[in-house]
N, C-alpha and C positions, 0 to 999 in steps of 0.2 A: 469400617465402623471402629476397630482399633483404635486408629489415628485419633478417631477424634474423642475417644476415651484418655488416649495420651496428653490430647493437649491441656484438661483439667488435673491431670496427675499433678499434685504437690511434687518438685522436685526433690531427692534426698538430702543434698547440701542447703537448702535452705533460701538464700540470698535475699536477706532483713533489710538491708539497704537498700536495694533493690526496689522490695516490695514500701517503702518507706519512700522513697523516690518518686516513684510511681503513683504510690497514692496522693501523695501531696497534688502531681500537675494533674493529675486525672477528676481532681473532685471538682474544678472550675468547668470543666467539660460535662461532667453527671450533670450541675446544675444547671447549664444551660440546655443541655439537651433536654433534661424535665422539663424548664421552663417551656421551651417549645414544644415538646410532646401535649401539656397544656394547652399553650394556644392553639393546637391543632380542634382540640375539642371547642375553644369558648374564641376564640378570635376567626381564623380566618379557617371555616369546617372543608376540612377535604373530604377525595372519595373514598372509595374501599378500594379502590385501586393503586391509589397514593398511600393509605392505609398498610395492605400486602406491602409494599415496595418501601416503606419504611419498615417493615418489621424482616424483610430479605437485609435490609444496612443494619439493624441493632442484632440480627442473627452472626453476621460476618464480620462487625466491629466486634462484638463480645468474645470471638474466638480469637481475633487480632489479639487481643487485649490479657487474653490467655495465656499468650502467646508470651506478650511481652514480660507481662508476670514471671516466666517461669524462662524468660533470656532465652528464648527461641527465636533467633533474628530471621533467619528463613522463612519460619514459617509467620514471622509475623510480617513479615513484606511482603507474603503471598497474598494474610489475611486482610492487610489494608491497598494490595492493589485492589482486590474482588471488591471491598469495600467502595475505594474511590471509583469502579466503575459502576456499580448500584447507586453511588451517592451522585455520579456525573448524571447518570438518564433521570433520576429524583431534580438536579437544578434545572436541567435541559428543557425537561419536560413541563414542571411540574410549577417551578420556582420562578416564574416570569411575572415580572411586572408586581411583586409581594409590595404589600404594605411597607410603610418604612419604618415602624415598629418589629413586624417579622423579618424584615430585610438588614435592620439591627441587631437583632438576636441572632441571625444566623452565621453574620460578622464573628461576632466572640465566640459562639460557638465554634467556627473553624478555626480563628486563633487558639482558642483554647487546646482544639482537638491535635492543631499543629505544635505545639509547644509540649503533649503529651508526649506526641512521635520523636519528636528532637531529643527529649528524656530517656524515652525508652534505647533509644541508637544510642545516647551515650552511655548508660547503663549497662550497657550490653559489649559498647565497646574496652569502657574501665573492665570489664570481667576478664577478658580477654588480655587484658593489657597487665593487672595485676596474675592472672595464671600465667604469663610468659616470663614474669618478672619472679614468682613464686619456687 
């Protein structure tokens, strides 16, 4: 339970750019995930099982994402494997055959969500690259 008290710890140095970074490619992700969180209720209604298993992915993204905030590369590749496997058994299962409006949304969403990740590695990487040069 530690650990995962840690992973919300504000870190001491700060890292504004970072967080400034981050927010920018993460806000096209927040919307599209809303938008689809939406259509889950008024488009295409799942179950309470699809339900659970979507809130197991916004449970393990949200620590990813903790993660990346606070330049934890480790733990944020651990937090988006666990992710991408809750997100695989969700398309496997779940995502077959979607409308091509939802099947739309989910497009940009994973763009989006992929261009966050790309963000956060290099953010993380320049951290690294400017404390060696430091």
């Amino acid at each position: 339970m530690a650990m995962l008290s840690n992973i919300f710890r504000v870190p001491p140095f700060g890292a504004p750019l970072r967080a400034v970074i981050l927010s920018l490619t993460l806000a096209p992700y927040l919307y599209y995930a809303a938008k689809d969180g939406i259509f889950h209720f008024v488009g295409r209604k799942v179950s309470i099982v699809e339900h659970v298993l979507h809130l197991v992915i916004g449970i393990l993204l949200t620590a990813a994402i903790a993660c990346a905030f606070r330049g934890l590369a480790v733990r944020f590749m651990i937090g988006i494997a666990s992710f991408l496997v809750a997100g695989g058994i969700d398309e496997f299962i779940y995502h077959r055959n979607l409308p091509g409006a939802e099947s739309d949304l989910h497009a940009k969403e994973h763009l989006s969500l992929m261009i966050f990740i790309v963000a956060t590695l290099g953010t993380i990487w320049l951290q690294g690259k400017m404390a060696v040069g430091s």
